[in-house]
MARDOVEX-823661 format. One line per field, with one value per residue (C-alpha): residue number from 1; x, y, z; residue in one letter. Coordinates in Angstrom, 1 decimal. Example, Ala and Ser with C-alpha at 12.3 -4.5 7.8 and 13.67 -1.06 7.14 Angstrom:
<pts>
pos	1	2;
u	12.3	13.7;
v	-4.5	-1.1;
w	7.8	7.1;
code	A	S;
</pts>
This chain:
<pts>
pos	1	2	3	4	5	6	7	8	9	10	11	12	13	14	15	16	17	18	19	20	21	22	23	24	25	26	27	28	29	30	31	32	33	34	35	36	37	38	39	40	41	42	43	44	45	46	47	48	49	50	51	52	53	54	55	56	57	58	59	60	61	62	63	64	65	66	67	68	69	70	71	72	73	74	75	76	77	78	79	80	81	82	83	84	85	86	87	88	89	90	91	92	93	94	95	96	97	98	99	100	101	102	103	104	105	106	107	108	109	110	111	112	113	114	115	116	117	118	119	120	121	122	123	124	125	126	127	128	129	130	131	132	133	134	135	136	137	138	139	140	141	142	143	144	145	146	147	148	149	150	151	152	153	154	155	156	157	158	159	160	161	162	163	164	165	166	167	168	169	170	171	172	173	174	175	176	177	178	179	180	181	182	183	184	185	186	187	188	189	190	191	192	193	194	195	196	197	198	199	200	201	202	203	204	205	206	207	208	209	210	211	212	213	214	215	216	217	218	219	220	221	222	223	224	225	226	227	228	229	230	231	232	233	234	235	236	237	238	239	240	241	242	243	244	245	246	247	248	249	250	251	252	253	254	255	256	257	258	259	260	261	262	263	264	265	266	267	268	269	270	271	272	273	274	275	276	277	278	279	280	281	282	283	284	285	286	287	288	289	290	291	292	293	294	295	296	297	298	299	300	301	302	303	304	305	306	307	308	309	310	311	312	313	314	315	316	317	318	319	320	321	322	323	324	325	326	327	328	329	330	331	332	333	334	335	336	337	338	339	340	341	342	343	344	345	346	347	348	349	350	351	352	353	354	355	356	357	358	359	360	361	362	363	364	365	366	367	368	369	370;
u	-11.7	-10.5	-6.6	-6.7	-7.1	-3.3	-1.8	-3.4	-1.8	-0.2	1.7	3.4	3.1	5.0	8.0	8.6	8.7	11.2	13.4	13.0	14.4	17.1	17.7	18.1	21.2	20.3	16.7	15.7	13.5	11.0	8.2	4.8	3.3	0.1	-2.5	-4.3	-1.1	-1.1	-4.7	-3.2	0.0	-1.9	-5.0	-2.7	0.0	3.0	5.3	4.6	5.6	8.7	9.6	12.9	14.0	11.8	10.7	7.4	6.7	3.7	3.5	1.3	-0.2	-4.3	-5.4	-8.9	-6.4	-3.7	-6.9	-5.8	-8.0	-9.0	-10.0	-12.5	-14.2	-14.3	-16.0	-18.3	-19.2	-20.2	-22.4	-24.7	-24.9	-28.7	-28.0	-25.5	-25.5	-22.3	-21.2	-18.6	-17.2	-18.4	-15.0	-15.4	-18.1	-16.8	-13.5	-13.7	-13.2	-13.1	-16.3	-18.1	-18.3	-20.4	-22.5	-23.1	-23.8	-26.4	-28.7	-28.6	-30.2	-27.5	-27.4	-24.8	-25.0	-22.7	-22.0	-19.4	-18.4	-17.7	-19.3	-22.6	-22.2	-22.1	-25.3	-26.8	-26.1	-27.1	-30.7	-30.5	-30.2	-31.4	-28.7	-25.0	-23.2	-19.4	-18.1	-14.7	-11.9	-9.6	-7.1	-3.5	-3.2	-5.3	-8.5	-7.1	-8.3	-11.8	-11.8	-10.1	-12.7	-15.7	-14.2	-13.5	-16.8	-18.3	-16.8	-17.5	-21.5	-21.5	-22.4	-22.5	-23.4	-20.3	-17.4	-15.1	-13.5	-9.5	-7.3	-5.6	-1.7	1.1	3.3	6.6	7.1	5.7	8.7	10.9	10.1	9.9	13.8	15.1	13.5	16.5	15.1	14.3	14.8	13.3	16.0	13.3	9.9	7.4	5.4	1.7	0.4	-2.5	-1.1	1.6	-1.0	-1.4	1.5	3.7	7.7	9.8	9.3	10.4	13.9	16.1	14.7	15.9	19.6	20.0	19.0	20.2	16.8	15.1	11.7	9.5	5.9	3.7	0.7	-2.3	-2.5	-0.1	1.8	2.4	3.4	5.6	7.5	7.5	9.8	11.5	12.7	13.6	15.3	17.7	18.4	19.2	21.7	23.3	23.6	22.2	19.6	16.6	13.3	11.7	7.8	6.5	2.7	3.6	0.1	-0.9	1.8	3.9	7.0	5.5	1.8	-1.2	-0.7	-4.4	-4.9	-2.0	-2.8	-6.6	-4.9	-2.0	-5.2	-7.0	-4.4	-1.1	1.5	0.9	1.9	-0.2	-0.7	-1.2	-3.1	-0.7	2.4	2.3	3.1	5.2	5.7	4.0	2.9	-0.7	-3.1	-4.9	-7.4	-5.2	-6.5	-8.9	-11.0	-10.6	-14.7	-15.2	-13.0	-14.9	-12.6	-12.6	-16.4	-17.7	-14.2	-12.8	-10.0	-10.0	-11.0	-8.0	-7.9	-5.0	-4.6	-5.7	-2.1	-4.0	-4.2	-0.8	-1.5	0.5	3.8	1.5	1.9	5.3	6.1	7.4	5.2	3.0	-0.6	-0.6	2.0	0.1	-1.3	-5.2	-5.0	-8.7	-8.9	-10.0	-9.9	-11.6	-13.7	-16.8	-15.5	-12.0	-9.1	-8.4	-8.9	-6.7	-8.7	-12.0	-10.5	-10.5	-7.4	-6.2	-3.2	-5.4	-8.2	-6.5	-4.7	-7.8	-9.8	-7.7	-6.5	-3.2	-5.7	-6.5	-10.0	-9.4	-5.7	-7.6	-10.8	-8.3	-6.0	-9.6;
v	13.3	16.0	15.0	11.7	12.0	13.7	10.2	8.4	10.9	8.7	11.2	11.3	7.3	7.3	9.4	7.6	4.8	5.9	7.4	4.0	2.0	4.7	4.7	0.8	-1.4	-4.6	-6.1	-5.9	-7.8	-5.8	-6.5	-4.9	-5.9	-4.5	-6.4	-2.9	-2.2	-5.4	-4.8	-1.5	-3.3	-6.1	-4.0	-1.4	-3.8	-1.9	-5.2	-6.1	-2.5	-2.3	-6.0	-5.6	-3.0	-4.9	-7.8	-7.5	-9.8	-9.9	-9.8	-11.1	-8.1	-9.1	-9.3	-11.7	-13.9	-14.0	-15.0	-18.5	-21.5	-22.4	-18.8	-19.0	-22.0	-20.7	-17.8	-20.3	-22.4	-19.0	-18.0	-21.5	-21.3	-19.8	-17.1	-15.4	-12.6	-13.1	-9.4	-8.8	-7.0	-7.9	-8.9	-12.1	-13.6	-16.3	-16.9	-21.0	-22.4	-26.2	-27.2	-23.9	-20.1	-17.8	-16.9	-20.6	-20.9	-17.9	-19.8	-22.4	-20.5	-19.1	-15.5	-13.2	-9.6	-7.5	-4.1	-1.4	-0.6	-2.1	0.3	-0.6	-4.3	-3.0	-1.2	-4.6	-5.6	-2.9	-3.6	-7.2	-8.0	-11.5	-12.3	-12.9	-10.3	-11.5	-9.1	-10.8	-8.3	-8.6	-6.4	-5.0	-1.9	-0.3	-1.7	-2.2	1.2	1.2	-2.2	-1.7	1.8	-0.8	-3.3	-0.1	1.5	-1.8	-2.0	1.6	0.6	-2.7	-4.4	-8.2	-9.6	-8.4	-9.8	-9.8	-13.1	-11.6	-12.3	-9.0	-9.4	-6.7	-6.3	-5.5	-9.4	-10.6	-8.3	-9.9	-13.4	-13.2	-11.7	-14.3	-17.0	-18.8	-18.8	-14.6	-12.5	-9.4	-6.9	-3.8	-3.5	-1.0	-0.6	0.0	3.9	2.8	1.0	3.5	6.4	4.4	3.7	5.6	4.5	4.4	1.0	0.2	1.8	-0.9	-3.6	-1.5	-1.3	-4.3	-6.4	-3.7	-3.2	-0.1	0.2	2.8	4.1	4.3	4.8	3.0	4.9	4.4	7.4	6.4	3.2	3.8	6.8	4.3	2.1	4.8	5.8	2.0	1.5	4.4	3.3	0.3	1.2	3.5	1.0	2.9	1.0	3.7	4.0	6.5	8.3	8.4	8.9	12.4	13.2	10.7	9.3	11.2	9.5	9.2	8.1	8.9	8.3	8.8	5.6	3.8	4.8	2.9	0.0	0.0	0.2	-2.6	-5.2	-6.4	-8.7	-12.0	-14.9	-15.6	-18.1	-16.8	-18.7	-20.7	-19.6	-21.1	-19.1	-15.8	-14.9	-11.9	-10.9	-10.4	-8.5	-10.0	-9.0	-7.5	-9.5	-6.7	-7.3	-11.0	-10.9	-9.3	-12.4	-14.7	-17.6	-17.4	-16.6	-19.8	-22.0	-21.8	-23.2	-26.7	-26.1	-26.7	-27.0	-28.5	-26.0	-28.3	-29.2	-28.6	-24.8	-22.7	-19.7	-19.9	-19.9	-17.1	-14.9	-15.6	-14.5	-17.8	-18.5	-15.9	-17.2	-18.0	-20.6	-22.8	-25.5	-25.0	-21.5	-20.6	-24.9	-26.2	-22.8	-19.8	-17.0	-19.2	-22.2	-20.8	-23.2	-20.5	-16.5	-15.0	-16.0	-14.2	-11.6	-8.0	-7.6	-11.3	-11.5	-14.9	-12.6	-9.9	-12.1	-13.5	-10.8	-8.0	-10.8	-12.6	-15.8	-17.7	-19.5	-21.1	-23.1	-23.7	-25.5	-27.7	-28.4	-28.9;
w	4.4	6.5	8.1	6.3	2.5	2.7	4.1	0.9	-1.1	-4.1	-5.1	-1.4	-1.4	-4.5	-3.6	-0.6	-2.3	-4.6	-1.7	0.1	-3.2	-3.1	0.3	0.7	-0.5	0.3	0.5	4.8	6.6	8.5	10.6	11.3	15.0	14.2	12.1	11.2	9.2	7.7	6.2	4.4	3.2	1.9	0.6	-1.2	-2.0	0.0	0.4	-3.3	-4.4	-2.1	-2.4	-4.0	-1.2	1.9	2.9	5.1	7.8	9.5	13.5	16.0	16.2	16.0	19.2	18.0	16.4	19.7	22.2	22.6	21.8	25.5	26.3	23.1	24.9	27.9	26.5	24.8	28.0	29.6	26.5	26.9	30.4	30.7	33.8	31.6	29.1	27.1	25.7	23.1	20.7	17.3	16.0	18.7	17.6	14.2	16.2	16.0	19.3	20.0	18.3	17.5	17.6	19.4	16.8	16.8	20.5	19.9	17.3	19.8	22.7	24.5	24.8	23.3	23.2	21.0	22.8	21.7	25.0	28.1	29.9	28.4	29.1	32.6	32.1	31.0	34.5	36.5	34.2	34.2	38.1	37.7	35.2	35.2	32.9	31.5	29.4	27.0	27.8	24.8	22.9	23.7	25.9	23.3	24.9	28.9	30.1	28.9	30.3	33.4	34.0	33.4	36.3	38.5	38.1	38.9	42.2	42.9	42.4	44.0	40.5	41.6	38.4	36.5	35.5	32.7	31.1	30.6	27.8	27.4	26.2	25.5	22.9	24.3	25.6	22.1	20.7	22.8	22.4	18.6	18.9	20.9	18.8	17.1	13.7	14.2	11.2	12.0	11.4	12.5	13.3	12.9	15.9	16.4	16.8	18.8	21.4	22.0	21.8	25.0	26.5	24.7	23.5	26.5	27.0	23.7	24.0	26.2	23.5	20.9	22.7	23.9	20.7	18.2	16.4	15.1	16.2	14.6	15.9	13.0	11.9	9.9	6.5	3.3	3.9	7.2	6.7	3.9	6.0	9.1	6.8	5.4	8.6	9.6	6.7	7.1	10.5	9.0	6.6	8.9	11.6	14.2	16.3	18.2	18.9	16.4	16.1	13.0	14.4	15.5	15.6	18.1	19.8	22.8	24.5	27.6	26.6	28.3	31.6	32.9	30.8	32.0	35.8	35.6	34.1	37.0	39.6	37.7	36.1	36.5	34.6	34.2	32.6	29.1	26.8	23.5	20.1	18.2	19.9	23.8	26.8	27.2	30.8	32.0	28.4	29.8	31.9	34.5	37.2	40.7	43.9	44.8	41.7	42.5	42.4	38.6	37.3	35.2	35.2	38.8	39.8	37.0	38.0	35.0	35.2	33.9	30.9	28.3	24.6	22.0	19.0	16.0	14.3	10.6	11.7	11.1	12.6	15.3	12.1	10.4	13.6	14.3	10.8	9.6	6.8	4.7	4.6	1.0	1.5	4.4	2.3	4.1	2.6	1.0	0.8	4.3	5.5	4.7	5.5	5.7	7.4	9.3	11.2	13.1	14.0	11.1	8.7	10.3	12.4	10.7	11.6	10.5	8.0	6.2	6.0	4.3	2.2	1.3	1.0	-1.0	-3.9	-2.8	-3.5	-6.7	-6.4	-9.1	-7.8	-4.5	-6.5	-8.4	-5.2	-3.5;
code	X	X	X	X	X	X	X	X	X	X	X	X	X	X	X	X	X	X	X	X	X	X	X	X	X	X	X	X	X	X	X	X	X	X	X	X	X	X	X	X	X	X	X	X	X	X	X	X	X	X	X	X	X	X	X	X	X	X	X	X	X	X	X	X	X	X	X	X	X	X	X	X	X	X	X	X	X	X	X	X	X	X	X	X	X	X	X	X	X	X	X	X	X	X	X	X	X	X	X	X	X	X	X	X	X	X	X	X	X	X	X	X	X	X	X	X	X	X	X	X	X	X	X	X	X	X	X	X	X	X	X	X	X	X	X	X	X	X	X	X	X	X	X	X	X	X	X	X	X	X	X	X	X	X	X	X	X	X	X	X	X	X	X	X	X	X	X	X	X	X	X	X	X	X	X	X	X	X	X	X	X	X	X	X	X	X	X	X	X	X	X	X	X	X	X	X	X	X	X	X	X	X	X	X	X	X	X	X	X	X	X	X	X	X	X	X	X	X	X	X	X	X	X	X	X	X	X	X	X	X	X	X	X	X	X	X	X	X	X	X	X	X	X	X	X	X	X	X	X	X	X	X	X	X	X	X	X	X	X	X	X	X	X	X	X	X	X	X	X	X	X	X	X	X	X	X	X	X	X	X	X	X	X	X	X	X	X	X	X	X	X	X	X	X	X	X	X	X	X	X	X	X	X	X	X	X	X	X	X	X	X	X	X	X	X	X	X	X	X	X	X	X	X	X	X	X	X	X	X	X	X	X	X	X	X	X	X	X	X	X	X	X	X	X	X	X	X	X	X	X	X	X	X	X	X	X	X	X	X	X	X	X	X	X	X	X	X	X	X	X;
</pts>
């Protein structure tokens, strides 16, 4: 494929990494936010190739599996009420909530429309007067500006039967929550192209001085990846401690600032509670006052609807990088693909699902621990 197939070169894959065995001293400890990049390290076996020279930890960087228990059952009260059309991204849809998923809730009656846009759940609306249109607004800054122009659009037509259900989270406050945790030991962390395609790096810089950690932009493909810790691991060993692009042809220091201008019209910080981690102040988006009337939890009161993570389900240590998926003792027994604890085992972007899926799991230990 045209600009691709040269960033699954394994010729290139291979040098770098040689250069990175070379290059390294000791064995670091780095972490990927992005659970995109996790699906290429596991699927082409990156950490287990560089695992004398790296240790790969895997971030919180799946925004399915973030989207905290109680906003997946608010999402599935919404979907059985019978004056809404629920619409989502397909990727939503086997996240376990409480008792069920939506997939569930749709054999049951309710209905739940898969749409690849925001935009065209708010042409549902604008054809489906007589129904209630909610439209689940989650990602990282990735998604925001599609989903903020759907809520600005909607105000602009006076589309009353619209609203979105938020659970939008950024990753610097993840970043900084996972450095000040006191059993941290992320000594750099590759950060995600897409987001900063986005936003861009600056905001990444005063973490990288005042905690003294390297943070590379990088992309998705094996050549990227492996030059992303390449270049962390020479920062490493030099002991210098910056903000480095390895997704040249995406990323720009300053982002796109068209995007970032809808969502500064649309959203702005707030406090977030995120899936198996708890709350990290202002680590979200949420609706600004004027859109008060395109908030779901607001318009269908919400509010009181609360959920306990179930304690069997680790992902809350498998996001926070404190234990690899293999090693949590429900791995591909209780849970799996079929019959999931939580949303890293069914998310495409889930660290349990690519551990799962691209062999780091033995059918034949789980049937005899089964």
């Amino acid at each position: 494929m045209r600009y691709l197939s040269e960033y699954r070169d394994p010729k290139v894959a291979r040098a770098l990494v040689d250069e990175i065995a070379q290059t390294a001293t000791r064995r670091w400890t780095l972490m990927e936010v992005c659970g995109g990049q996790t699906h290429t390290i596991v699927r082409q076996g990156l950490d287990e190739v560089l695992s004398s020279s790296v240790e790969m930890i895997h971030g919180p960087g799946c925004p399915v599996c973030v989207t905290p228990l109680e906003q997946i059952d608010r999402a599935l009260h919404l979907a059985s009420r019978p004056d809404v059309i629920f619409a989502s991204f397909g990727d939503m849809l086997r996240v376990p909530g409480s008792e069920c998923d939506l997939l569930q809730v749709r054999a049951r009656g309710g209905t739940v429309k898969v749409v690849y846009s925001p935009l065209d759940a708010l042409e549902l609306a604008r054809r489906t007067p007589n129904k209630e249109v909610v439209f689940f607004a989650v990602g990282f800054e990735t998604t925001a500006p599609a989903n903020a122009m759907a809520v600005w659009r909607a105000k602009e037509l006076g589309v009353e039967n619209f609203s979105v259900l938020v659970s939008h989270v950024t990753v610097p406050p993840a970043i900084v929550a996972l450095l000040e945790s006191p059993d941290n030991r992320v000594q750099a962390f590759l950060a995600a192209g897409h987001v900063c395609t986005v936003m861009g790096w600056e905001e990444y810089e005063p973490l990288a001085a005042k905690y003294a950690v390297p943070i590379v932009v990088t992309g998705f493909e094996p050549v990227d990846i492996l030059e992303g810790i390449l270049m962390a691991v020479r920062q490493l060993e030099e002991g210098r401690h910056e903000v480095e692009n390895q997704y040249v042809r995406s990323v720009r220091h300053e982002g796109n600032r068209p995007a970032q201008d809808v969502i500064g019209r649309v959203f702005q910080l707030v406090d977030r509670q995120w899936r198996g981690i708890g709350m990290i102040p202002m680590s979200g988006l949420g609706l600004k006052p004027e859109f008060a009337d395109f908030d779901a939890e607001l318009k269908f009161g919400l509010g009181g609807i609360t959920a306990i993570e179930p304690p069997e389900c680790r992902a809350g240590d498998v996001l926070r990088g404190r234990l690899k998926p293999h090693d949590c003792p429900e791995f591909g027994v209780r849970c799996t693909p079929e019959n999931p604890l939580g949303a890293p085992m069914v998310s495409s972007e889930g660290a349990c699902a690519a551990y799962y899926n691209y062999g780091r799991y033995d059918p034949a230990t789980a049937d005899r621990e089964a």
